[in-house]
N, C-alpha and C positions, 0 to 999 in steps of 0.2 A: 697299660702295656700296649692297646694297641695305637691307642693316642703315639705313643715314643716310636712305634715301628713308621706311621705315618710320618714326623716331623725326619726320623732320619733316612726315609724314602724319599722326601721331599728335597731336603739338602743335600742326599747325594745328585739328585737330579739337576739342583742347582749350582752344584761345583763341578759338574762335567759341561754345562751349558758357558759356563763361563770362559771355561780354556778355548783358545783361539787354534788356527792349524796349525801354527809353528811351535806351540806350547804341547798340541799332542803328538807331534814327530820329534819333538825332545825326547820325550816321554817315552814312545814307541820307544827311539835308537835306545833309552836308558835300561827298557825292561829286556832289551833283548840281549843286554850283556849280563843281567840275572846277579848282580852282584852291587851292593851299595858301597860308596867311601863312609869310612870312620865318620861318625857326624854331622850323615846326611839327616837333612829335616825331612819327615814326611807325611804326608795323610794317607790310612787306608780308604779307599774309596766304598768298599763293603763297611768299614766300621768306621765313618765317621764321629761316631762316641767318643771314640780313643781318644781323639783328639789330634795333635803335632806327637810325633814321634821322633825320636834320634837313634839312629842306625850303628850299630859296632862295627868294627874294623870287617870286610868278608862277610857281613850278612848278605847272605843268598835269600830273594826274594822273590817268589813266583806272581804274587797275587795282583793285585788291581792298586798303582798306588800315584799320588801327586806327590813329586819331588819338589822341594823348596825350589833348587837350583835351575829346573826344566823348567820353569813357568816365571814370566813377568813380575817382577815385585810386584806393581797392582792388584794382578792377580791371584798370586797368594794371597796379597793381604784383603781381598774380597774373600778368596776362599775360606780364610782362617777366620772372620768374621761372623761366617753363617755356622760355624761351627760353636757358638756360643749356645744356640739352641738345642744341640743335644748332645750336650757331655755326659759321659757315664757318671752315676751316681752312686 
């Protein structure tokens, strides 16, 4: 258990390291309309376990999260990477 809390401390640390500044003022402008489209992909950043998630129509969302679409292909596709090491089980 606390091996998994380490590895998924570790990888959030390193999917926030990785977003550049214009990937976190996507991100910013995106949380402060509090509302996803139909379909958005996204990581929670407290639970990278989860894994990629997809959003319904009007989900309202407060928490900490990496939008597919606010961040660089590259980037997702690094971020979605380190997420191999701690999926929920």
């Amino acid at each position: 258990m606390k091996q998994d809390l380490l590895s998924e401390y570790r990888v959030r640390r390193q999917m926030l390291e990785l977003l550049s500044a214009a990937d976190a003022a996507s991100l910013a402008k995106i949380a402060a309309a509090g509302s996803l489209q139909e379909g958005d992909e996204y990581i929670e950043v407290d639970h990278p376990a989860r894994g990629v998630q997809r959003a319904t129509a009007g989900e309202l969302r407060r928490d900490k999260l990496i939008l597919r679409r606010a961040v660089e292909r590259g980037t997702w596709t690094q971020i979605v990477a380190l997420l191999d090491g701690v999926r929920e089980r």
